[in-house]
C-alpha positions as CSV (number, residue, x, y, z in Angstrom):
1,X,87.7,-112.1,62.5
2,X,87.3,-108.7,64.2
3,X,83.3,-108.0,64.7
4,X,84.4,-104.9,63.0
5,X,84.6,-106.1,59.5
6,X,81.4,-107.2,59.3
7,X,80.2,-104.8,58.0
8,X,82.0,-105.0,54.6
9,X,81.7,-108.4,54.0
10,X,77.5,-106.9,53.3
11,X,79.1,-104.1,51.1
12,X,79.6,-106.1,47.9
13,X,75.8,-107.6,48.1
14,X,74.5,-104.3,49.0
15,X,75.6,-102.5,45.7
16,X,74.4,-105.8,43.6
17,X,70.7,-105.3,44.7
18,X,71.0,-101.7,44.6
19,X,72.2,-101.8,40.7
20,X,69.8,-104.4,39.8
21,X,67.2,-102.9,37.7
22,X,63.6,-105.1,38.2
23,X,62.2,-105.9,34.7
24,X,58.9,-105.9,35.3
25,X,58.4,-102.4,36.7
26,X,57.7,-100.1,33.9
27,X,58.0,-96.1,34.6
28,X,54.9,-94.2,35.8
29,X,52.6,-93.2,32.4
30,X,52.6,-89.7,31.9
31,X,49.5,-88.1,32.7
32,X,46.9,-87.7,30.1
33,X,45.1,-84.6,30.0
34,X,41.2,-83.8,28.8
35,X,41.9,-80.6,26.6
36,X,39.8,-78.2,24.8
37,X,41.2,-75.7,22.2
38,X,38.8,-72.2,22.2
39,X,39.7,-69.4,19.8
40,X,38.2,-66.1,21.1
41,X,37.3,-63.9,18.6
42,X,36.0,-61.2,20.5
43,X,38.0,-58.4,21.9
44,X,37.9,-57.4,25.7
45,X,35.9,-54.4,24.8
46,X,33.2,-56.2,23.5
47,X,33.0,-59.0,26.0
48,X,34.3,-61.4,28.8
49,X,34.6,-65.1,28.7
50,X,35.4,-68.1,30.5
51,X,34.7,-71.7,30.5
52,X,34.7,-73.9,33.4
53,X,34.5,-78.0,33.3
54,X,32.2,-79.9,35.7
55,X,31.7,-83.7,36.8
56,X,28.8,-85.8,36.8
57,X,28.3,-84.8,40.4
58,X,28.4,-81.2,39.4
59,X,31.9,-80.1,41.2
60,X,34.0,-78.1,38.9
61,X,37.0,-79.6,38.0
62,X,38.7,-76.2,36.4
63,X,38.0,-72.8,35.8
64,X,39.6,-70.2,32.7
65,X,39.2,-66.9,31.8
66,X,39.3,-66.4,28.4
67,X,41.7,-63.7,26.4
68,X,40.1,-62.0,24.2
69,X,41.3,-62.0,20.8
70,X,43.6,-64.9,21.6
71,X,43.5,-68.9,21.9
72,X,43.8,-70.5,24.9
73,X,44.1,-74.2,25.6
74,X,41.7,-76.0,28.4
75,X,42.7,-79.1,30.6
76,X,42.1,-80.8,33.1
77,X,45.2,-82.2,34.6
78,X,44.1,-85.2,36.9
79,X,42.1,-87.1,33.8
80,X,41.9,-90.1,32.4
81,X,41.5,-91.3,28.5
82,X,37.7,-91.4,27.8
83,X,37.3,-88.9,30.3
84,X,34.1,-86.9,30.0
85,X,33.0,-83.4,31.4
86,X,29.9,-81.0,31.6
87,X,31.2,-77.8,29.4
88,X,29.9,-74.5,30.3
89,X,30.7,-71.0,28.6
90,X,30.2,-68.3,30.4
91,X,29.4,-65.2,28.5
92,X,29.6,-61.4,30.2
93,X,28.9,-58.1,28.5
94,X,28.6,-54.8,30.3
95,X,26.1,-52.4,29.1
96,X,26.0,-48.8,29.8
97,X,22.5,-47.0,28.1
98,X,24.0,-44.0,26.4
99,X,23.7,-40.7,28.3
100,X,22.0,-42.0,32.0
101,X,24.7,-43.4,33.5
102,X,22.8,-46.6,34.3
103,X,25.1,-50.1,34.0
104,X,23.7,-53.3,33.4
105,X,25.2,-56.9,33.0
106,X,24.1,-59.9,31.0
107,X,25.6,-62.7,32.1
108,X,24.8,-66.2,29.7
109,X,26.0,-69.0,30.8
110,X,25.9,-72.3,28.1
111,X,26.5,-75.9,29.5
112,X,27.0,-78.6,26.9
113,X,26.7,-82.3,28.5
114,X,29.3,-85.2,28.2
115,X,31.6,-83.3,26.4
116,X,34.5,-85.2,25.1
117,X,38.3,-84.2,24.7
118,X,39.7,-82.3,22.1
119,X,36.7,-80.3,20.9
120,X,37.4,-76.8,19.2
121,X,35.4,-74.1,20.5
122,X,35.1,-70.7,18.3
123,X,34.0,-67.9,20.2
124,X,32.3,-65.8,18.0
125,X,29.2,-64.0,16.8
126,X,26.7,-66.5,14.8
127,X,25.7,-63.9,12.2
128,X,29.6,-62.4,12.6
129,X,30.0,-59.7,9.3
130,X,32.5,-58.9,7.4
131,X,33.3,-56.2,4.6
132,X,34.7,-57.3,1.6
133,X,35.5,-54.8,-1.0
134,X,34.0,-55.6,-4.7
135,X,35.6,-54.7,-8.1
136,X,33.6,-55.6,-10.8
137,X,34.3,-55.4,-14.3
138,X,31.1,-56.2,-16.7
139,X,31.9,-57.4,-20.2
140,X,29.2,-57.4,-22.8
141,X,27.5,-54.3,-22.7
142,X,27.5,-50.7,-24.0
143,X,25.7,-49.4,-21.0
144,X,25.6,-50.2,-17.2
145,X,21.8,-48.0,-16.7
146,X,21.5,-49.2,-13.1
147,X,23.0,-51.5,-10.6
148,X,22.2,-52.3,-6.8
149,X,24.5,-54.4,-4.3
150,X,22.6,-54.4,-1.3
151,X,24.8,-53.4,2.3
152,X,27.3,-52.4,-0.1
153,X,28.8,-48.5,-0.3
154,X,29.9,-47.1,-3.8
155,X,32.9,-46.5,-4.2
156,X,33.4,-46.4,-8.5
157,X,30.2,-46.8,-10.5
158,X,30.6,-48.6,-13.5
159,X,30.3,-46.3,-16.5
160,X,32.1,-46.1,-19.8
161,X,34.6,-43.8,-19.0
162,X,36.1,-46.2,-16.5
163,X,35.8,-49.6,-18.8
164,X,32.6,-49.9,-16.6
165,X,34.3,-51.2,-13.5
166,X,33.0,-50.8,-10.5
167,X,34.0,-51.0,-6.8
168,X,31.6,-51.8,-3.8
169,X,32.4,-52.3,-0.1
170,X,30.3,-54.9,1.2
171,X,29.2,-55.3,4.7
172,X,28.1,-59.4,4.6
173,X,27.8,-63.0,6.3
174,X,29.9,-64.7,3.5
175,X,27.5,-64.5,0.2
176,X,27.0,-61.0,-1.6
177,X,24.9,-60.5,-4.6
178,X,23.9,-57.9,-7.3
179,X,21.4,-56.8,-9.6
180,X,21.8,-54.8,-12.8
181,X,20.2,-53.4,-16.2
182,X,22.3,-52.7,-19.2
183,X,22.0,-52.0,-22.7
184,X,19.0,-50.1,-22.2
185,X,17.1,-53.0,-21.4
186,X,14.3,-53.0,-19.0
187,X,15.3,-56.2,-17.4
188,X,17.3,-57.0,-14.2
189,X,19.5,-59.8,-14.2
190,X,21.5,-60.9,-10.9
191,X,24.7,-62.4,-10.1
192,X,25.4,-64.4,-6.6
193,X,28.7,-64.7,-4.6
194,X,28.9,-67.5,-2.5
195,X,31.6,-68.8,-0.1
196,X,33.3,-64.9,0.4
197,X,36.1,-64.6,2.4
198,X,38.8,-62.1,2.4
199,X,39.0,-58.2,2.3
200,X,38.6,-58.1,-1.7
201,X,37.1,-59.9,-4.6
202,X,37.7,-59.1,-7.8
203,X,35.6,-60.2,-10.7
204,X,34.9,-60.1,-14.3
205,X,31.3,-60.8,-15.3
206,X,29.6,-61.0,-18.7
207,X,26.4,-59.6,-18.4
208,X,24.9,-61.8,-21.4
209,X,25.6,-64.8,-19.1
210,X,23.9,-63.0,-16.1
211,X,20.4,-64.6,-15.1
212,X,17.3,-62.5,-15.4
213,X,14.9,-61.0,-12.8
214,X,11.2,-61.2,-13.9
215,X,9.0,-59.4,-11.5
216,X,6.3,-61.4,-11.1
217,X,3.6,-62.1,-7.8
218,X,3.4,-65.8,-7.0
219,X,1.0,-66.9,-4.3
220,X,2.4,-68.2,-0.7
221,X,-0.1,-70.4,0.8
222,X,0.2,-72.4,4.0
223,X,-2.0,-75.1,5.0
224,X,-3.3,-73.9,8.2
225,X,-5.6,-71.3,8.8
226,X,-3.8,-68.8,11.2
227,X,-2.5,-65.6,12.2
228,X,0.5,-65.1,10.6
229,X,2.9,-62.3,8.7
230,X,5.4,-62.4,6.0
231,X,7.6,-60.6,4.2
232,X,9.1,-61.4,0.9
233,X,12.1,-59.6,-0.6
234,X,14.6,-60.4,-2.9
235,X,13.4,-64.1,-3.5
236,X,14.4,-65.8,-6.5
237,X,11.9,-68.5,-7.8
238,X,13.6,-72.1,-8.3
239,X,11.5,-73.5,-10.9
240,X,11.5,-70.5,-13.2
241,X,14.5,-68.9,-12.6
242,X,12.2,-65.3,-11.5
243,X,12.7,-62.5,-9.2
244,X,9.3,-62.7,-6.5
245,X,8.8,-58.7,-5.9
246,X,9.9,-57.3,-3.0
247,X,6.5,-56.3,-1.0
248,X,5.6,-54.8,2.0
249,X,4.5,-56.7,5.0
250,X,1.4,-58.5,4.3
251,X,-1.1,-59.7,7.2
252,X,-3.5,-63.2,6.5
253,X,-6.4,-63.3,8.5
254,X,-6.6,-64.9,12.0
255,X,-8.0,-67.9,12.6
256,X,-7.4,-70.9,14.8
257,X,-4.3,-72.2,16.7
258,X,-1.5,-72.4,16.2
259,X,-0.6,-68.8,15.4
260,X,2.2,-68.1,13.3
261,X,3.4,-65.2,13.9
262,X,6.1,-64.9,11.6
263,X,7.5,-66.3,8.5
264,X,11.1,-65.5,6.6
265,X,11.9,-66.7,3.4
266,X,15.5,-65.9,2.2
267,X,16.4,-66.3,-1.5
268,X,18.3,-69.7,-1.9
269,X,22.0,-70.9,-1.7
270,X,23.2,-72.0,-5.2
271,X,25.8,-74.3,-7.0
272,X,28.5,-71.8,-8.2
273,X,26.4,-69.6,-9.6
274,X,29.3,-67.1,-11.1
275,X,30.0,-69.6,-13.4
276,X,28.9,-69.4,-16.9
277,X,25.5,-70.9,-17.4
278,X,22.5,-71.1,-15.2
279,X,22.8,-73.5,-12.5
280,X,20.2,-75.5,-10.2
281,X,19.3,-74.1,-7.1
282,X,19.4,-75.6,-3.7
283,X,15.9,-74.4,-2.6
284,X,14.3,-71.7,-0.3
285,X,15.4,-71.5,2.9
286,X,12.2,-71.1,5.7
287,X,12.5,-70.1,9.4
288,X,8.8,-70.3,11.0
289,X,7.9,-69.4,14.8
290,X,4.2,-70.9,15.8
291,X,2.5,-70.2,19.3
292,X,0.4,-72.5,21.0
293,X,-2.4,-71.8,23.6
294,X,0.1,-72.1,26.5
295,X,3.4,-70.3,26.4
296,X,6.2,-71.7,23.8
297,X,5.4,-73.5,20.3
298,X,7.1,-74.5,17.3
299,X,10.1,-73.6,15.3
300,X,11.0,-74.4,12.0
301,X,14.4,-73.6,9.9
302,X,14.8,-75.9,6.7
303,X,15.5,-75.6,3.2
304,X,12.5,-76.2,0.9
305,X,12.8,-76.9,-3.1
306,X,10.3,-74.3,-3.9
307,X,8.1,-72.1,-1.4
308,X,6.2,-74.6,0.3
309,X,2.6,-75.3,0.3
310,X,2.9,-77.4,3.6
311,X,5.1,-77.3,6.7
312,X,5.6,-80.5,8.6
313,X,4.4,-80.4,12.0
314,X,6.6,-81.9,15.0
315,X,5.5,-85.8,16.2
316,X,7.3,-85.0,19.6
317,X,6.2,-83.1,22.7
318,X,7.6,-82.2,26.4
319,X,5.0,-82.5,29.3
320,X,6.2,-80.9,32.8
321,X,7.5,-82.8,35.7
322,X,8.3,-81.7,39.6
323,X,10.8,-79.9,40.2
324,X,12.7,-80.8,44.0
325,X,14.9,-77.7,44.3
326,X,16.1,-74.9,42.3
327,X,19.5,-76.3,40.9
328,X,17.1,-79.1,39.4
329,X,15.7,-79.3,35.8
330,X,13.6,-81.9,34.6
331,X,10.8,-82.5,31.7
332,X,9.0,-85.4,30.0
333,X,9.9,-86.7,26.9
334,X,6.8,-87.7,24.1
335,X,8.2,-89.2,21.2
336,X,12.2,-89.2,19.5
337,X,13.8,-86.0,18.8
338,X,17.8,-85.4,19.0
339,X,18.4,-82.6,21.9
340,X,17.2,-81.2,24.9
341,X,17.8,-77.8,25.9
342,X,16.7,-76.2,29.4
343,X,17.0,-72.9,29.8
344,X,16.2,-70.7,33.4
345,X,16.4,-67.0,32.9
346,X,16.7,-64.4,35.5
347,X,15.3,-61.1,34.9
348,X,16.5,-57.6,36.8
349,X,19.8,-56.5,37.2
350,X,22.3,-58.6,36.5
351,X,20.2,-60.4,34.0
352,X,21.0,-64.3,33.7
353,X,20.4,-67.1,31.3
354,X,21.5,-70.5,31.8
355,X,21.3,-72.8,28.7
356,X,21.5,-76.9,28.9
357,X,22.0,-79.2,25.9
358,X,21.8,-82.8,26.6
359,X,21.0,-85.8,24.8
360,X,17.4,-87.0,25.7
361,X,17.1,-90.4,27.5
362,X,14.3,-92.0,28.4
363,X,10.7,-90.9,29.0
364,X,11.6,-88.4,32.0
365,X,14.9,-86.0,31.8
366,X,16.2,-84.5,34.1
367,X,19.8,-82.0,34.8
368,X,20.9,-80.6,38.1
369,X,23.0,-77.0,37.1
370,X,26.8,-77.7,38.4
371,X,28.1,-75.8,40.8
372,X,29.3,-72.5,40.0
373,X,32.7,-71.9,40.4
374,X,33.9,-69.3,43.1
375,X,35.0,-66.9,41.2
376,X,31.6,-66.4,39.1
377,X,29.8,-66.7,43.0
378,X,31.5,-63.8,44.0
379,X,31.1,-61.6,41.2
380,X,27.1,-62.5,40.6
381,X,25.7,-63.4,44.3
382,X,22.2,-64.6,42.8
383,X,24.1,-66.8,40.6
384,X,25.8,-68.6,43.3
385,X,22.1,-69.0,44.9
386,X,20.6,-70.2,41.5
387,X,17.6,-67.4,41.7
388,X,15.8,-68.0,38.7
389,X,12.5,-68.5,40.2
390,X,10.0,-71.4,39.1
391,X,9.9,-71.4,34.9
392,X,12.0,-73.4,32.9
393,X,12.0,-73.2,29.4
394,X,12.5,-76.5,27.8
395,X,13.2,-77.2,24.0
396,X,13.5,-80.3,21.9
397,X,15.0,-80.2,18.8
398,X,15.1,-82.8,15.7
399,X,16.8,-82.8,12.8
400,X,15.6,-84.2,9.0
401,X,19.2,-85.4,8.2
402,X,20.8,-88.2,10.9
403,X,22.6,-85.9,13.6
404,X,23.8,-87.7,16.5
405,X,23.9,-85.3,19.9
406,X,27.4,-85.0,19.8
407,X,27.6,-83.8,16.2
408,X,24.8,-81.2,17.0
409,X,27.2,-80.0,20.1
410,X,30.4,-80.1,17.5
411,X,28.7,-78.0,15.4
412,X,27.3,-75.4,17.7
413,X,30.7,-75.5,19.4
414,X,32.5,-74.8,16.2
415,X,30.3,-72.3,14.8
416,X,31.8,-72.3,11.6
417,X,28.9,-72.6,9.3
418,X,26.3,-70.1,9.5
419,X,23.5,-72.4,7.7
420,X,24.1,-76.0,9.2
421,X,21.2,-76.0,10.9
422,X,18.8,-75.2,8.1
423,X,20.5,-77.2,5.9
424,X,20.2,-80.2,8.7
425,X,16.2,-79.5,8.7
426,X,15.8,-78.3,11.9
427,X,12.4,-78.3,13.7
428,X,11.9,-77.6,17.2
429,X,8.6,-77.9,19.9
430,X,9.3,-75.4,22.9
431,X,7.8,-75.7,26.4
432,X,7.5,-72.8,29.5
433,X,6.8,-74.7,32.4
């Protein structure tokens, strides 16, 4: 046979192995992505955002301005599943002080550690407002003498003339309340509105179902001798269902440490209260800042049943440890609490904060700050330099109720309950070192 036919005599063996299809070789997985959902409720007038995702070693992995006003989805292409990263938001607001001409810029940077996939993040204020307007019609009475919704502007007064409807706009943080006397009666009774949402609520209340407002003093003592100030106003008293009077700022007299400075107490959150009946209460919600000697102290932010006649105190403490270089935070822990936080602060123009939550571990804690992505670097040189100078502030927070680090970071991520913390008993020791 010719030498030139051999090569056809391959050609039939060629296409076999070409069409044959190997069994054991699956296609390529596709390539799973670490994603975070943010919802920016801010406009661009009010503020700038953007997050950017770090690795354990610090090296940013992606970097996103946010829209404002708009969602945006995060990722980080090259991932794997179980994939964790270092979160931090980057807050920026421009400030211009009315009538000089002077610009400033606050720049707040908030990293959350070991963050996993698929968190939602809402971007929004943690006392945000809304209005809601109020129409109220009262039943049972021949006479609305006087009625007060606080933040709210009049629109209708309810009288006879109109069927004694009213109509309020509200400016509030989700709960609005009233107070009224009718009938000619010297009494106040008060209604609360819990769980508001939406631009109008319409209601019809009985008045004769409304509970009453007794003002009566009741004694608020603490069982520390200490420096301290409080205000009472609007308070409604658990046990006897009574309105505390609303006071002007009284002062105790000093004494010894700790000093508190400052004590709120907000009238409680209730069980449906609109509906006929008188209904338990929830308790008194507290928020308490102490000093100690040395800068920082304690915090405290719970719900009480009554007005408490003790405080607990914290069984944890942070000591300070070296510091090797200026990216590096680092603190010892004394005793169990939930989270750490470490926050450097720079003062002058542009002002900077950097916040860090992490889980504590061990008797000694310690973060280095990521690296700060290029675009940030070139906008705020002494960021890029990490010029915060020597302090650190360090805080470590516990909760009453079981809350695991990543729940705490959920729900400060989502931002979608305005009391979680108090109702999760927070208490807090801070450190300056």
């Amino acid at each position: 046979m010719p030498v030139r036919y051999f090569p056809y005599l391959f050609l039939p063996v060629l296409l076999f192995f070409a069409c044959r299809k190997d069994p054991s070789v699956d296609p390529p997985p596709a390539d799973p992505l670490f994603t975070l959902h943010v919802n920016n409720e801010y406009s661009p007038i009010q503020t700038r955002f953007a997050i950017f995702l770090s690795d354990e070693s610090g090296r940013v992995k992606v970097y996103s301005e946010i829209p404002g006003n708009d969602t945006t989805l995060v990722t980080v292409p090259v991932s794997k599943p179980g994939d964790r990263f270092d979160c931090t938001v980057v807050n920026i607001v421009t400030i211009d002080a009315p009538g000089s001409g002077v610009r400033d810029t606050i720049v707040h940077l908030t990293t959350y550690t070991n963050l996993a996939s698929g968190e939602t993040i809402n971007l929004r204020s943690p006392y945000y407002y809304q209005t809601t307007d109020l129409l109220v019609t009262f039943t049972g009475v021949t006479s609305v003498d006087s009625i007060i919704v606080p933040d709210g502007l009049t629109f209708a007064r309810p009288q006879a003339s109109n069927n004694f409807s009213g109509q309020y706009r509200v400016l509030h943080t989700g709960k609005l309340w009233m107070r009224v006397q009718v009938n000619g009666q010297p009494t106040w009774r008060f209604i609360l509105f819990e769980n508001v949402d939406g631009p109008t609520l319409s209601v019809t209340v009985d008045a004769n179902l409304m509970l009453p407002l007794f003002a009566m003093p009741k004694n608020i003592a603490l069982p520390f001798t200490a420096a301290w100030e409080y205000k009472v106003d609007g308070v409604v008293d658990t046990a006897g269902f009574r309105f505390l009077a609303m006071g002007d700022l009284l002062r105790a007299p000093g004494g010894a440490i700790p000093v508190f400075n400052d004590i709120d107490v907000f009238e409680p959150i209730s069980n449906d209260i609109f509906n006929p009946g008188p209904k338990p209460y929830n308790g008194f919600r507290v928020q308490l800042n102490g000093s100690d000697p040395s800068p920082g102290g304690n915090i405290l932010d719970r719900f009480f049943a009554g007005i408490p006649a003790t405080v607990p105190q914290p069984a944890f403490d942070l000591q300070p440890t070296v510091l090797s270089d200026n990216r590096l935070v680092a603190t010892q822990c004394i005793g169990s609490f939930d989270a750490l936080v470490f926050s450097r602060t720079r003062s002058g123009t542009p002002h900077i904060t950097w916040d860090v939550y992490l889980p504590p571990s061990g008797s000694i804690a310690s973060y280095r700050l990521p690296d700060v992505p290029q675009t940030l670097g070139g906008q705020f040189p002494s960021l890029k330099i990490y010029d915060f100078g020597g302090q650190v502030r360090v805080r470590a927070e516990d909760y009453e109720t079981i809350m695991p680090y990543d729940v705490i970071v959920r729900r400060r991520l989502r931002n979608d309950d305005l009391l979680w913390q108090a109702k999760a008993g927070y208490l807090a020791k801070e450190k300056v070192f």
